[in-house]
Backbone atoms as SQL, in Angstrom:
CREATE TABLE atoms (id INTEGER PRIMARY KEY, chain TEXT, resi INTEGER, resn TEXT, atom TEXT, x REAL, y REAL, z REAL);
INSERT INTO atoms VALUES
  (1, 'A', 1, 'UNK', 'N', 8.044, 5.911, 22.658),
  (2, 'A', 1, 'UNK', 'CA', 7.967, 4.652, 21.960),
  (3, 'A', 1, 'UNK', 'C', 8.157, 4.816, 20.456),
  (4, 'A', 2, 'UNK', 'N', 6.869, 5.251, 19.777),
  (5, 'A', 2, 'UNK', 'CA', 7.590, 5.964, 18.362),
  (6, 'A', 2, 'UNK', 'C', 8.811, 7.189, 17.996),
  (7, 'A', 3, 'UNK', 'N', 9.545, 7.304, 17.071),
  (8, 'A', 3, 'UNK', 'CA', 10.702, 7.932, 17.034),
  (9, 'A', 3, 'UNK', 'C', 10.512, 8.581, 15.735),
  (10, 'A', 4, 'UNK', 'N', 9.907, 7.752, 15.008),
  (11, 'A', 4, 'UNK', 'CA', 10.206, 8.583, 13.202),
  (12, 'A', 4, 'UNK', 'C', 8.753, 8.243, 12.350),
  (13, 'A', 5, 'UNK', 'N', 8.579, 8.363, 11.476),
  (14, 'A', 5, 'UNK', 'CA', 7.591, 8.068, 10.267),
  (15, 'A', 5, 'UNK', 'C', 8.668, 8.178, 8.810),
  (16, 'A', 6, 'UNK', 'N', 8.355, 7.280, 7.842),
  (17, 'A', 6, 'UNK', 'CA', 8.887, 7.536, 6.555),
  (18, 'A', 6, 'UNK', 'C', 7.770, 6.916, 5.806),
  (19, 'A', 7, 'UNK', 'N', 6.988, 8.199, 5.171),
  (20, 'A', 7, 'UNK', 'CA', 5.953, 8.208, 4.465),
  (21, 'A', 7, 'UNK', 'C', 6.477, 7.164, 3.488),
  (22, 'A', 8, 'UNK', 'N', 5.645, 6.488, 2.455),
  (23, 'A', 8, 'UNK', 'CA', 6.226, 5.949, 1.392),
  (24, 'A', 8, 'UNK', 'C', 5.150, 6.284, 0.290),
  (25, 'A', 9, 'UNK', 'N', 5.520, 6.713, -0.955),
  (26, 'A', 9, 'UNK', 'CA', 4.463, 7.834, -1.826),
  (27, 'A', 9, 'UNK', 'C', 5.004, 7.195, -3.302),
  (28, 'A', 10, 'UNK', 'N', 4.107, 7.225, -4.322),
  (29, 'A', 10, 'UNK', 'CA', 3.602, 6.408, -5.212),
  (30, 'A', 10, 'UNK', 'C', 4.451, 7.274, -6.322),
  (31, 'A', 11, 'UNK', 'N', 5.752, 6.201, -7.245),
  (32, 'A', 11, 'UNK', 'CA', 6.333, 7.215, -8.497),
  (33, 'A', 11, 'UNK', 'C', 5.873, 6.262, -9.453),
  (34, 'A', 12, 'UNK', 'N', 6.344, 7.032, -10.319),
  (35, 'A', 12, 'UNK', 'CA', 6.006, 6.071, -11.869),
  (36, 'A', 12, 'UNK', 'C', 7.409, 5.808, -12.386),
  (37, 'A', 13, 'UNK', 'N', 8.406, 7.005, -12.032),
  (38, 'A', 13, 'UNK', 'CA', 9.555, 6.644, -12.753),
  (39, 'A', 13, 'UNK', 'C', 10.490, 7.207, -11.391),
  (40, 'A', 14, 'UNK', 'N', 11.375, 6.323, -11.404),
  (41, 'A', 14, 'UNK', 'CA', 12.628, 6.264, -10.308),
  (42, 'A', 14, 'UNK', 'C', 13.389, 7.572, -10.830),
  (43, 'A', 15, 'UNK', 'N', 13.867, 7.524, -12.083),
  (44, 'A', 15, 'UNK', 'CA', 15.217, 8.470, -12.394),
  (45, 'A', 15, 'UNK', 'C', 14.440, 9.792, -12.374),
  (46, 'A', 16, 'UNK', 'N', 13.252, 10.149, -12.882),
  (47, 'A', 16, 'UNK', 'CA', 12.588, 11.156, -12.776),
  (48, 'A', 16, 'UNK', 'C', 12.457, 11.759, -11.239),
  (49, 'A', 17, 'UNK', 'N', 11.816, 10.510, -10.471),
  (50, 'A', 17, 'UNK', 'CA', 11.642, 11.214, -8.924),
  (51, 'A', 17, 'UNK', 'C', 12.689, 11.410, -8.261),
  (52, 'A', 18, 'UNK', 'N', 14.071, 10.257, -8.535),
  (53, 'A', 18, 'UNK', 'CA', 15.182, 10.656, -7.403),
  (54, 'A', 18, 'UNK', 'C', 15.705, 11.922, -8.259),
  (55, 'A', 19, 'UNK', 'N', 15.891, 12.739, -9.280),
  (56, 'A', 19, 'UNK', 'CA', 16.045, 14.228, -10.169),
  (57, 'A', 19, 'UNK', 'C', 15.259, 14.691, -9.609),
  (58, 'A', 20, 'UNK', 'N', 14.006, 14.924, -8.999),
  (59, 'A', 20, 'UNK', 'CA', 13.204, 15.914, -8.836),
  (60, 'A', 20, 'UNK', 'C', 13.614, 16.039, -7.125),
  (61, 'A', 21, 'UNK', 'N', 13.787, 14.966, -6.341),
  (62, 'A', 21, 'UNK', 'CA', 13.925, 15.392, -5.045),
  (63, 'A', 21, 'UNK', 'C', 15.447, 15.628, -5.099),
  (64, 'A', 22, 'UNK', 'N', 16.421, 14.840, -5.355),
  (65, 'A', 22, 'UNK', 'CA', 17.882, 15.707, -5.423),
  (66, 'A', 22, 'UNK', 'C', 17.965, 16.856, -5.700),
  (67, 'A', 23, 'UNK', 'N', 17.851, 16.925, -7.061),
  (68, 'A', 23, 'UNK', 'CA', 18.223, 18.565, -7.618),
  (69, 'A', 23, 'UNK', 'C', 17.541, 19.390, -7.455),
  (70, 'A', 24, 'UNK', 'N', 16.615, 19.071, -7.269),
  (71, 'A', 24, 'UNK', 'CA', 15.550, 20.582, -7.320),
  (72, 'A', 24, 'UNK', 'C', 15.137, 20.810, -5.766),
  (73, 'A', 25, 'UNK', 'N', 14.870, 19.745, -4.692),
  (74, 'A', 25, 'UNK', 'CA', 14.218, 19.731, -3.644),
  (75, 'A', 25, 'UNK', 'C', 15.659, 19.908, -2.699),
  (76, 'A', 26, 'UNK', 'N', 16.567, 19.327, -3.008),
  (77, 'A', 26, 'UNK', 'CA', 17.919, 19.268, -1.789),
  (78, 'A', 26, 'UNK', 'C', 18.162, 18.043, -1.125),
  (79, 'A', 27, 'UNK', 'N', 17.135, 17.040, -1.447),
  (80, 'A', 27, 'UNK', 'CA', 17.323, 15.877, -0.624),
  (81, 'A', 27, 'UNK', 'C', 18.792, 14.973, -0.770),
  (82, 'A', 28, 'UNK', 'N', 19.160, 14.299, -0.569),
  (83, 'A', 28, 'UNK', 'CA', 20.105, 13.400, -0.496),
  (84, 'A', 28, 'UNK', 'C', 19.193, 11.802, -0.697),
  (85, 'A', 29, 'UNK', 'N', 20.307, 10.556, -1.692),
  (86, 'A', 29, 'UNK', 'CA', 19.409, 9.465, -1.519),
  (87, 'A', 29, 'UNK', 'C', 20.211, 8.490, -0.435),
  (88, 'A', 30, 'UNK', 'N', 19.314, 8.035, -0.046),
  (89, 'A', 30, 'UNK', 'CA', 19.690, 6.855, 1.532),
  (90, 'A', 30, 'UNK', 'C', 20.280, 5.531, 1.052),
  (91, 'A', 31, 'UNK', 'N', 21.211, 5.123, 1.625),
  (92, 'A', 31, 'UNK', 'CA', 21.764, 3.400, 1.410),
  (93, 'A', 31, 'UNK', 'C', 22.321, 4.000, 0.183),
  (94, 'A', 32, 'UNK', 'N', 23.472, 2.465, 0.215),
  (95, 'A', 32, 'UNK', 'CA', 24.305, 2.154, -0.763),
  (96, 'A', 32, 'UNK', 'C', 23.740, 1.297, -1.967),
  (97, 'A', 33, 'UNK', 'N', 22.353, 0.680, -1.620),
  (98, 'A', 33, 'UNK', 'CA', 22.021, -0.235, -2.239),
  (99, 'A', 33, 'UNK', 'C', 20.782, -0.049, -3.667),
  (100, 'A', 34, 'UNK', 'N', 20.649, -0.070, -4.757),
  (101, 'A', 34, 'UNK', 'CA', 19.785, 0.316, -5.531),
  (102, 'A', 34, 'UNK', 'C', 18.668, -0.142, -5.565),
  (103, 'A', 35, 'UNK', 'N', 17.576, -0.408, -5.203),
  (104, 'A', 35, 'UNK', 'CA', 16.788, -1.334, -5.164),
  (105, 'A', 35, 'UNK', 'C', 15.606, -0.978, -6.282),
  (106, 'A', 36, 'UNK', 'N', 15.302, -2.297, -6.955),
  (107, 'A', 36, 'UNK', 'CA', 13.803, -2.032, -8.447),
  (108, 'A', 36, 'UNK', 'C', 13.521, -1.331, -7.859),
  (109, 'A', 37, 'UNK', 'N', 12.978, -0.610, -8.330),
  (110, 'A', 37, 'UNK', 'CA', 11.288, -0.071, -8.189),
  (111, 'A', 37, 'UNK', 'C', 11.014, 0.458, -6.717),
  (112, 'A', 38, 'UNK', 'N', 12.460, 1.086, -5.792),
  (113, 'A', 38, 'UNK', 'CA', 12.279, 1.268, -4.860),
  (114, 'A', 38, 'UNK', 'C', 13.257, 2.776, -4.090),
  (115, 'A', 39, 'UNK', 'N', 12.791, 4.181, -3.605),
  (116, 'A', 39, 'UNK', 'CA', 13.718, 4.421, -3.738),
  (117, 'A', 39, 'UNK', 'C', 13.569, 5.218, -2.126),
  (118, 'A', 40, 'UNK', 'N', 15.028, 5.667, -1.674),
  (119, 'A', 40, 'UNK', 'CA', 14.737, 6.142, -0.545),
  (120, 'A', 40, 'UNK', 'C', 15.293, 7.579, -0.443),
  (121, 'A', 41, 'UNK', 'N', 15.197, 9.028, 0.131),
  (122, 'A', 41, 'UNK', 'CA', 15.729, 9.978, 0.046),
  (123, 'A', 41, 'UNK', 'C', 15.342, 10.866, 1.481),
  (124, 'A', 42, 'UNK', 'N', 16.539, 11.181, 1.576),
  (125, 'A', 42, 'UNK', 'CA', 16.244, 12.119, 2.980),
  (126, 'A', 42, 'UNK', 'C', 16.365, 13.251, 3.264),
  (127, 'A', 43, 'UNK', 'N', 16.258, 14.419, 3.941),
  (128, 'A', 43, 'UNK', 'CA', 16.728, 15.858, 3.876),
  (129, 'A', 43, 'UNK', 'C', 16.313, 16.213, 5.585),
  (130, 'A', 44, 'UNK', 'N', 17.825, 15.988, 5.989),
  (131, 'A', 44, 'UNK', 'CA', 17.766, 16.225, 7.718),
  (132, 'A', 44, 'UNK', 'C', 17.363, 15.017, 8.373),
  (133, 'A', 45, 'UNK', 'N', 16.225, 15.241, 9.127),
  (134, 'A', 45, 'UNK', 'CA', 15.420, 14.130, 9.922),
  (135, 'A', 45, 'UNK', 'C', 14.297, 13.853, 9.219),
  (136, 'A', 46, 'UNK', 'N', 13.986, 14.203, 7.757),
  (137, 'A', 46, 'UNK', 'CA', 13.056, 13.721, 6.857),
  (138, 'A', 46, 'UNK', 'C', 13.181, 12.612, 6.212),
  (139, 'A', 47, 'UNK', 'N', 12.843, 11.764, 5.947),
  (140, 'A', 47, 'UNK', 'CA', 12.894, 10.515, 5.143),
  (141, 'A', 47, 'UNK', 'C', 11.687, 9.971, 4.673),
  (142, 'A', 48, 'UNK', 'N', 11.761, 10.080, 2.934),
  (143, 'A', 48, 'UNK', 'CA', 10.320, 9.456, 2.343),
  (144, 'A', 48, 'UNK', 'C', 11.022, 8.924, 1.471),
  (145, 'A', 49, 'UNK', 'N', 9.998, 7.336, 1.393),
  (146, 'A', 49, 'UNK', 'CA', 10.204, 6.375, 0.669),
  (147, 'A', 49, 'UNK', 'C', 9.378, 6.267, -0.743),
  (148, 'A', 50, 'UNK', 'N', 9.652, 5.877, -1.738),
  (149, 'A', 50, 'UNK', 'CA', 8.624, 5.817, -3.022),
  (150, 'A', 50, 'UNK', 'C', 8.765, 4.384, -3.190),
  (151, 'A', 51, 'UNK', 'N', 7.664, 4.074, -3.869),
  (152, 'A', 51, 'UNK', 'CA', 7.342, 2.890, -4.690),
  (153, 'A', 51, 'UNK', 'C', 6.921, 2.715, -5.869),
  (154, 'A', 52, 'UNK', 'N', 7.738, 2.179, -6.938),
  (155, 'A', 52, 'UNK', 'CA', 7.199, 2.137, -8.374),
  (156, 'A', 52, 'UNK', 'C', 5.576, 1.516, -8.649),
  (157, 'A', 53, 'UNK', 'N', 5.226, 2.885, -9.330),
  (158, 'A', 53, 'UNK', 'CA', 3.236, 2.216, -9.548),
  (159, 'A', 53, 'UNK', 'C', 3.598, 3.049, -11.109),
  (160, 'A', 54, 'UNK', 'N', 3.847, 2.398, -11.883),
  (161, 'A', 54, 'UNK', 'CA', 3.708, 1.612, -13.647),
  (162, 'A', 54, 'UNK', 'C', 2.526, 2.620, -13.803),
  (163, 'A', 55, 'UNK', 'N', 1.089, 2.198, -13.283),
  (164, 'A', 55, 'UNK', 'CA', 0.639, 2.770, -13.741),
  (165, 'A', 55, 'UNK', 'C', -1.036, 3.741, -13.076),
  (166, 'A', 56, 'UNK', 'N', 0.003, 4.356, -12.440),
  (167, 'A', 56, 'UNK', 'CA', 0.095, 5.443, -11.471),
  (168, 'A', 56, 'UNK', 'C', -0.666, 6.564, -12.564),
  (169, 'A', 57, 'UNK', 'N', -1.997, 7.208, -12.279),
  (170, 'A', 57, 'UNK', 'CA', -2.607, 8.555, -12.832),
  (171, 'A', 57, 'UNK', 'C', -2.151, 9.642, -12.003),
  (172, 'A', 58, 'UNK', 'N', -1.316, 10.469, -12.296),
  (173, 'A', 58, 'UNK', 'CA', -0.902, 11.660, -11.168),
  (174, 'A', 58, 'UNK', 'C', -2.348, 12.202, -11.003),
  (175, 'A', 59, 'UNK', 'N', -3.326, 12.633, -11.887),
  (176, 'A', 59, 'UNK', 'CA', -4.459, 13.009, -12.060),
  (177, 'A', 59, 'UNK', 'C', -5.613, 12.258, -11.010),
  (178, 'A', 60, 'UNK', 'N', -5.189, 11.457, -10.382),
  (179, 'A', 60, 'UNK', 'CA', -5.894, 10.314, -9.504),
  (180, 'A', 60, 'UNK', 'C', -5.058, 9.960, -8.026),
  (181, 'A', 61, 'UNK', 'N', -4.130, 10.703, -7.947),
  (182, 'A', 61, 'UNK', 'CA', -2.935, 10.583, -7.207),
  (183, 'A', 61, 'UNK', 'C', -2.949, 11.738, -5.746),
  (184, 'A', 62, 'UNK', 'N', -3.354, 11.079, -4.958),
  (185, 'A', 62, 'UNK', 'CA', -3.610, 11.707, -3.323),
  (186, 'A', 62, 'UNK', 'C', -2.858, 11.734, -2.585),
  (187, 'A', 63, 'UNK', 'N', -1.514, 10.900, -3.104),
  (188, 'A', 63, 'UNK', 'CA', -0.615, 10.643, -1.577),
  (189, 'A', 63, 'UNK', 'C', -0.300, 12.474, -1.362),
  (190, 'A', 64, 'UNK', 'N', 0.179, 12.402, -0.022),
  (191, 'A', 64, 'UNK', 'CA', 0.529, 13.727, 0.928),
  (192, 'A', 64, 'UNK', 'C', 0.976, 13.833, 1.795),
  (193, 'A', 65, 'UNK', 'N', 2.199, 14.738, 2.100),
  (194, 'A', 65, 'UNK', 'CA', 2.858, 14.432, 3.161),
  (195, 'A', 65, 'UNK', 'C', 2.875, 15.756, 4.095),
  (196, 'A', 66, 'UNK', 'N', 3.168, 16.137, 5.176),
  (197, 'A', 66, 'UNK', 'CA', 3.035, 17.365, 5.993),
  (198, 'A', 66, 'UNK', 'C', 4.035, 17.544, 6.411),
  (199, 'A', 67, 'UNK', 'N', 5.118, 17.889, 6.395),
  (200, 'A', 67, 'UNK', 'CA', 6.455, 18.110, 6.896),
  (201, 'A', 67, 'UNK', 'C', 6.644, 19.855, 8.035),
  (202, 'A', 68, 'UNK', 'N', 6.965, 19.661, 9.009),
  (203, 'A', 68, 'UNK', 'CA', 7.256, 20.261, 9.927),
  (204, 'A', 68, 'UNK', 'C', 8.400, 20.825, 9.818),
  (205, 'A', 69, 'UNK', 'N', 9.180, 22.640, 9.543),
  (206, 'A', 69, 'UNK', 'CA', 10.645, 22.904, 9.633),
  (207, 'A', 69, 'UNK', 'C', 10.132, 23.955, 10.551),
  (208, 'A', 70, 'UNK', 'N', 11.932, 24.386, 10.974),
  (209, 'A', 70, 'UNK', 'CA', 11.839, 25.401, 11.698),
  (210, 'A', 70, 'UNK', 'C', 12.474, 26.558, 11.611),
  (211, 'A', 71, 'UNK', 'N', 12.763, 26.883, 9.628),
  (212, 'A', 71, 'UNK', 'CA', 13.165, 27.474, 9.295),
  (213, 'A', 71, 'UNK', 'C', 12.226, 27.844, 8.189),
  (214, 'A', 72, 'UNK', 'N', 11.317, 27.916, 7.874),
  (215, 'A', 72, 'UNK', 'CA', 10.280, 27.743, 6.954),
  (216, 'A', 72, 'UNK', 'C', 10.503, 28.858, 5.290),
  (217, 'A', 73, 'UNK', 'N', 10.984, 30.314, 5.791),
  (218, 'A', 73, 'UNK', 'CA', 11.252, 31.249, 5.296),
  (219, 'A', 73, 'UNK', 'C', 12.760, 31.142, 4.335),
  (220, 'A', 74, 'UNK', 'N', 13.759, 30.293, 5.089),
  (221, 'A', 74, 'UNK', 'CA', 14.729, 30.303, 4.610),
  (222, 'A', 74, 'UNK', 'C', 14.859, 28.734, 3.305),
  (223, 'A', 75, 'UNK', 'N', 13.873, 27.930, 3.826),
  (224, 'A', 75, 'UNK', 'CA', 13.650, 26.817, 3.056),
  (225, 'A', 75, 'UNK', 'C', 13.052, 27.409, 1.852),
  (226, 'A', 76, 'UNK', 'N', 11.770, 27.729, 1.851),
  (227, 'A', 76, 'UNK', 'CA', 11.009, 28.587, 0.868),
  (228, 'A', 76, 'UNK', 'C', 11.681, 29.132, -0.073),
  (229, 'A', 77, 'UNK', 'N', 12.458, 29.717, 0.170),
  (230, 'A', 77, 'UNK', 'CA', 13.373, 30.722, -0.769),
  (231, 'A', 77, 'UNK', 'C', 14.320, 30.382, -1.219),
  (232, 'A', 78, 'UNK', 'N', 15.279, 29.445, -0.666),
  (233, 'A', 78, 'UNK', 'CA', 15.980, 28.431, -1.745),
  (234, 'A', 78, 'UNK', 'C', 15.270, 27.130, -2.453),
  (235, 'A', 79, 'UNK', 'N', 13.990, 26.933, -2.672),
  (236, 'A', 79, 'UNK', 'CA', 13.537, 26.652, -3.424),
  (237, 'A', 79, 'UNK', 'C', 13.513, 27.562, -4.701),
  (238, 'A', 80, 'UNK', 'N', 12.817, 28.516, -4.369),
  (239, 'A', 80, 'UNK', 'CA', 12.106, 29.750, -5.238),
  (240, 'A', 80, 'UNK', 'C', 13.760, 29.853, -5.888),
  (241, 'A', 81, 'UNK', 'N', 14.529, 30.367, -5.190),
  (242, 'A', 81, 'UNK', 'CA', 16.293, 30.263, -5.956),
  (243, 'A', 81, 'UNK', 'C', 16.249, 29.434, -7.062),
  (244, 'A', 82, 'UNK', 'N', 16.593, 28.077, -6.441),
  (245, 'A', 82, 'UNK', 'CA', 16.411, 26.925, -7.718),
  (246, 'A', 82, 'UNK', 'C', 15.353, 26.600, -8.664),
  (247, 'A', 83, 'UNK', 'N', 14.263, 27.687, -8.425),
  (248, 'A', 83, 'UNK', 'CA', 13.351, 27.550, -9.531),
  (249, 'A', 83, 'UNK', 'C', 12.152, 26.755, -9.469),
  (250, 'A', 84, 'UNK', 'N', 12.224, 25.934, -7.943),
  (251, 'A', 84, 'UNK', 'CA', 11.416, 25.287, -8.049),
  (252, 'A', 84, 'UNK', 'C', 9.929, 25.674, -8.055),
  (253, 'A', 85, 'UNK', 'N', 8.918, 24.944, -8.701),
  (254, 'A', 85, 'UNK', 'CA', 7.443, 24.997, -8.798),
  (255, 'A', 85, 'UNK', 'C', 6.851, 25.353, -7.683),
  (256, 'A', 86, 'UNK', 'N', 5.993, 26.417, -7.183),
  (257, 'A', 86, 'UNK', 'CA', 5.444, 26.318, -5.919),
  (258, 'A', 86, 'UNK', 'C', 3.695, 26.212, -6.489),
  (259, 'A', 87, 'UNK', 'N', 3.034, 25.226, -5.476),
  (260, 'A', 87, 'UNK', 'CA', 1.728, 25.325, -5.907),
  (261, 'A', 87, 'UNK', 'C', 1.186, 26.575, -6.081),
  (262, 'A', 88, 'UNK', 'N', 0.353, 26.479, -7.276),
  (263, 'A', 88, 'UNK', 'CA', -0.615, 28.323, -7.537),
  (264, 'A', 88, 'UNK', 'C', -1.331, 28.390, -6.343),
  (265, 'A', 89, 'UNK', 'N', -2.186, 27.297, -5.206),
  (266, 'A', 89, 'UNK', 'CA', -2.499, 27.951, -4.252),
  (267, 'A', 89, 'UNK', 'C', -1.893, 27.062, -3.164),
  (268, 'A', 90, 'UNK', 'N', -0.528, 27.290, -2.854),
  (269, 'A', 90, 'UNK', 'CA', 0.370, 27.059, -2.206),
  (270, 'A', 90, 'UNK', 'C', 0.977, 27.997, -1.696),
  (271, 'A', 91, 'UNK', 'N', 1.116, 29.384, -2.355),
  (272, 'A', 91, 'UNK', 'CA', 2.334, 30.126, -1.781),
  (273, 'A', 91, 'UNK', 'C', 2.528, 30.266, -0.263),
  (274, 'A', 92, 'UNK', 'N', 3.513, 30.785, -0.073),
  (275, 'A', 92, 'UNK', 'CA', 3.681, 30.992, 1.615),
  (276, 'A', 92, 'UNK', 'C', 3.088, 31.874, 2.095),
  (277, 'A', 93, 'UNK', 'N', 2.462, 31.657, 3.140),
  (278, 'A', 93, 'UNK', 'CA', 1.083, 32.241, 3.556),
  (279, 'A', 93, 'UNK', 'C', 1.346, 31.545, 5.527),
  (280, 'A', 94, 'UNK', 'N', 0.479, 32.696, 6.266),
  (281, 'A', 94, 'UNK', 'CA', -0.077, 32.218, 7.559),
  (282, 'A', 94, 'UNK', 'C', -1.051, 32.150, 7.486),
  (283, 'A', 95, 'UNK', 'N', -1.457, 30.768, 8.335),
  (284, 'A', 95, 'UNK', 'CA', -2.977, 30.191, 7.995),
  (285, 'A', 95, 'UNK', 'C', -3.497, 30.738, 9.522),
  (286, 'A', 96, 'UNK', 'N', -4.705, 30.361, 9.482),
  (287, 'A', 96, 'UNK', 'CA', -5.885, 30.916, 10.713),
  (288, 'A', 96, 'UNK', 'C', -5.494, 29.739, 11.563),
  (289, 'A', 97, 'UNK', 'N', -5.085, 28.424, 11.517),
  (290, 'A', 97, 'UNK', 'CA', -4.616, 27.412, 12.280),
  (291, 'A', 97, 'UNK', 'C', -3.232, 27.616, 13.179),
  (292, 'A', 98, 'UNK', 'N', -2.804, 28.717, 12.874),
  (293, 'A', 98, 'UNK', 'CA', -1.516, 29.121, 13.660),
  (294, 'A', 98, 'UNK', 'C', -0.411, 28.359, 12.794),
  (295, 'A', 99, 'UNK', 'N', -0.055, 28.229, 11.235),
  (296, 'A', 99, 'UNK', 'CA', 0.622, 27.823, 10.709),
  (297, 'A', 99, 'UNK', 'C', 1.384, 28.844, 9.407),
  (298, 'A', 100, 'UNK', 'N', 2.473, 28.771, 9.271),
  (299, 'A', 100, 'UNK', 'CA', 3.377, 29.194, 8.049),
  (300, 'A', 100, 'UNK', 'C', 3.090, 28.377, 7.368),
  (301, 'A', 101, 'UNK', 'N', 2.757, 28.239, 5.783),
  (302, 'A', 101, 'UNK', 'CA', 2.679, 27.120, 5.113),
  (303, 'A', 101, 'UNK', 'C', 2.956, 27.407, 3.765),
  (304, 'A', 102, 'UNK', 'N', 3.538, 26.744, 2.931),
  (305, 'A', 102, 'UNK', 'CA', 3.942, 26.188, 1.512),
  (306, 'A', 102, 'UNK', 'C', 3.899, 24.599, 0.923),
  (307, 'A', 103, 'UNK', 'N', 2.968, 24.997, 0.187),
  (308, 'A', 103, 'UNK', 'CA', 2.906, 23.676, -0.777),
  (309, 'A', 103, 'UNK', 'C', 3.064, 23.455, -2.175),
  (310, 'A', 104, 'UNK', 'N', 3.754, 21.962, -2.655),
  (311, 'A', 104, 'UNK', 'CA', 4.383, 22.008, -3.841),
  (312, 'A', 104, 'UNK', 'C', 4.300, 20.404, -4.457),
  (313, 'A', 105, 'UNK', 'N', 3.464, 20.436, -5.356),
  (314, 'A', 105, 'UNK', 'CA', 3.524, 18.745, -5.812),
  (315, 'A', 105, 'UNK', 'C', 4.829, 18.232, -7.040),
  (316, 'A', 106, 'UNK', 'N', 4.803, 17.344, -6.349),
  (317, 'A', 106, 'UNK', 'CA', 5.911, 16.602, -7.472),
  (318, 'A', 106, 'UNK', 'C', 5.428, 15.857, -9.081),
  (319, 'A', 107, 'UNK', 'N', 6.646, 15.520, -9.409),
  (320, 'A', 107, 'UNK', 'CA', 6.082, 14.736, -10.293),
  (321, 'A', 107, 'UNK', 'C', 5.054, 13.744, -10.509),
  (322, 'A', 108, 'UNK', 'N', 4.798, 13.420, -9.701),
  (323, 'A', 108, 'UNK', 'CA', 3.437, 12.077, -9.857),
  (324, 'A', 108, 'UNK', 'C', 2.418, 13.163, -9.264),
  (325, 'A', 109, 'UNK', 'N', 2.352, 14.084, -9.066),
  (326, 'A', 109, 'UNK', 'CA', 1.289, 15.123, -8.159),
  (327, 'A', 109, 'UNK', 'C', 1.382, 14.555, -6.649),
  (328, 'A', 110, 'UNK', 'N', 2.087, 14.034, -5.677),
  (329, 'A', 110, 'UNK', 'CA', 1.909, 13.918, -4.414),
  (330, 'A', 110, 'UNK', 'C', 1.953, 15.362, -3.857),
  (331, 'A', 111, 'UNK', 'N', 1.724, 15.574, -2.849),
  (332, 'A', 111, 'UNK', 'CA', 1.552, 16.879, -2.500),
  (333, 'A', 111, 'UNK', 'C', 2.456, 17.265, -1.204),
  (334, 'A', 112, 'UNK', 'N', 3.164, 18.192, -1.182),
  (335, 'A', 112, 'UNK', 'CA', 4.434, 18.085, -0.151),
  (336, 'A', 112, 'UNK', 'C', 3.765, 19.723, 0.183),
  (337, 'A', 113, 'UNK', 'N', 3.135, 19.993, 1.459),
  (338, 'A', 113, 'UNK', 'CA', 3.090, 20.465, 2.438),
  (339, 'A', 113, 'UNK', 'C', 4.033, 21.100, 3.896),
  (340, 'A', 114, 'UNK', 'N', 5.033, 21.878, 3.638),
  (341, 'A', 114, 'UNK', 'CA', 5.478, 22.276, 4.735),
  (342, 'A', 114, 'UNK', 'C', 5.380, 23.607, 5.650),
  (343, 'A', 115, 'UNK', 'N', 5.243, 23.287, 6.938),
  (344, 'A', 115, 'UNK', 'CA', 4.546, 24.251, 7.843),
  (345, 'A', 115, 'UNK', 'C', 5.205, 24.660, 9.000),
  (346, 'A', 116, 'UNK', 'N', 5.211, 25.636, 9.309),
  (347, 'A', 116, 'UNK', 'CA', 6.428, 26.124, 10.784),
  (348, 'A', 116, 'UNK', 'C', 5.227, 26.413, 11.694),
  (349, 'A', 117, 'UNK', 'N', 5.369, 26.482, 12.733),
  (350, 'A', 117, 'UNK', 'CA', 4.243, 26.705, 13.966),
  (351, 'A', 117, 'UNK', 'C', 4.672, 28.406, 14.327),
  (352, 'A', 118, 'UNK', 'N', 3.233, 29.368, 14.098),
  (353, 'A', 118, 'UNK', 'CA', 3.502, 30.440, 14.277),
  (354, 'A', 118, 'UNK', 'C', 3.712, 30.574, 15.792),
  (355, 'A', 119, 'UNK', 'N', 3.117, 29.981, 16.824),
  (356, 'A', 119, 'UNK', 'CA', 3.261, 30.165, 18.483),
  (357, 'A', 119, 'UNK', 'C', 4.295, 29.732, 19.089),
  (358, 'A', 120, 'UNK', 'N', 5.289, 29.176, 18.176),
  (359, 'A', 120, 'UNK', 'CA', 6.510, 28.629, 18.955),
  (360, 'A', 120, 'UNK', 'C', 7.678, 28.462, 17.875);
């Protein structure tokens, strides 16, 4: 019955967040259409949506997302390539939950979480 989720996570500035997930993250942006204060970006079968919040405290700022790959090692490292930020206690690590994991917040501080399943 369900098929997808597209988180939708809190920016302050459009040109800043669609730069930070294009160039630095790999995403691609969705539709032809520009919309205020609204933006959409995808990478594979991922798709997260933002919404302009003006006045948005990254410092106060919880959104979080958990993303599932199945390449985890090879993602990781073309980040680290392009330079990107990895959380100080983020690095890639296996957790006691049976998980590969890396985490990395964006510009507004949302927190992007991705994890490969060590048992399968």
């Amino acid at each position: 019955m369900l098929t997808y989720i597209h988180p939708k996570l809190p920016m302050r500035n459009k040109n800043t967040t669609r730069a930070y997930y294009i160039n630095q993250l790999g995403f691609k942006e969705v539709g032809k259409v520009d919309y205020e204060g609204y933006l959409m970006v995808k990478y594979d079968n991922i798709e997260i949506h933002f919404f302009e919040f003006n006045g948005l405290d990254p410092k106060e700022n919880y959104g979080q997302v958990y993303i599932r790959t199945d390449d985890i090692e090879a993602f990781y490292q073309a980040l680290i390539d392009r330079n990107v930020s990895i959380h100080p206690n983020g690095k890639l690590a296996s957790k006691p939950w049976g998980q590969k994991e890396f985490a990395l917040l964006d510009p507004d501080n949302n927190l992007l979480t991705f994890g490969q399943d060590l048992n399968g």
